[in-house]
C-alpha positions in Angstrom: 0.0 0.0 0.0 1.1 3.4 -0.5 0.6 6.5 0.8 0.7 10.0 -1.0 2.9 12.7 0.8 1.7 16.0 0.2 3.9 18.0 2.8 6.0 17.6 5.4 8.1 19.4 8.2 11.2 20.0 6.3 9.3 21.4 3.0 10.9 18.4 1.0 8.3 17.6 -1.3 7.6 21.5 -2.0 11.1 21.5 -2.9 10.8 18.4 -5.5 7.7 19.9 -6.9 9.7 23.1 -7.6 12.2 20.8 -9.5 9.4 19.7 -11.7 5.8 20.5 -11.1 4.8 16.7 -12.0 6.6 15.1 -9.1 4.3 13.3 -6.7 6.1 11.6 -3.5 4.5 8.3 -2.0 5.3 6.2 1.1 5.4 2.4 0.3 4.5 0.9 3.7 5.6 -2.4 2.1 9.5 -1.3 1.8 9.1 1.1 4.0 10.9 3.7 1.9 9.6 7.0 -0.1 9.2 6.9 -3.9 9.8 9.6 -6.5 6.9 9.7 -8.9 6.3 11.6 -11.9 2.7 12.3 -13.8 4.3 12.8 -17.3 6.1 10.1 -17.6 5.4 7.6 -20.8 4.6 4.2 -19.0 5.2 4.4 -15.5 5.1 7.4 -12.9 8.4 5.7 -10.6 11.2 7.8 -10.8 13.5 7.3 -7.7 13.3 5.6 -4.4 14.7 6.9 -1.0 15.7 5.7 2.3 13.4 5.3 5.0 13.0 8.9 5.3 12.5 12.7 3.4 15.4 14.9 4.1 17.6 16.7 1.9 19.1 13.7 0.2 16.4 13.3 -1.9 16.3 16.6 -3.6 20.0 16.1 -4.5 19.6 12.6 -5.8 16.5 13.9 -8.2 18.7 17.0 -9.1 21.8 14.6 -10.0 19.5 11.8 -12.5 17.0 14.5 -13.9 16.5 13.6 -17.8 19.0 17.0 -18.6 21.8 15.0 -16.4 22.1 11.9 -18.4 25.0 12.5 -20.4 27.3 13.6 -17.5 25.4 11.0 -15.4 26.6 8.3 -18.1 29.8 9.5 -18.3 30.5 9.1 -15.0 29.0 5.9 -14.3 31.5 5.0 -17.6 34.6 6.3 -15.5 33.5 3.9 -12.5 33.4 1.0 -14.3 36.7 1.3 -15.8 37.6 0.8 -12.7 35.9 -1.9 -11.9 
């Protein structure tokens, strides 16, 4: 079951919405973690899921794999698995 987060103490899902207007947060009491949804998205809203809870992690994480990100996120996934 999941749960939609609308607000919450530290403004985190204001501050995701102001990334994109279409992202939706829910709480998957299942997992027990937070989920990054998005309402434009082609064939599925899930974008990202977090830890077991909302704090400032999460808008980094979104800011670091938006869709404008993947090239340098690709890149540097490359450069770690050179290594690997």
């Amino acid at each position: 079951m999941k749960i939609e987060i609308k607000d919450d103490v530290f403004d985190i899902v204001s501050r995701l919405k102001q990334i994109d207007s279409d992202y939706f947060v829910l709480y998957n009491l299942d997992s027990g973690r937070f989920e990054l949804h998005c309402k434009n998205q082609a064939h599925t809203s899930y974008c990202l899921s977090f830890e077991d809870r909302l704090d400032y992690r999460a808008i980094e994480k979104t800011l670091k794999t938006r869709k404008q990100n993947k090239d340098k996120l690709f890149e540097e996934l490359k450069g770690e698995n050179k290594w690997m």
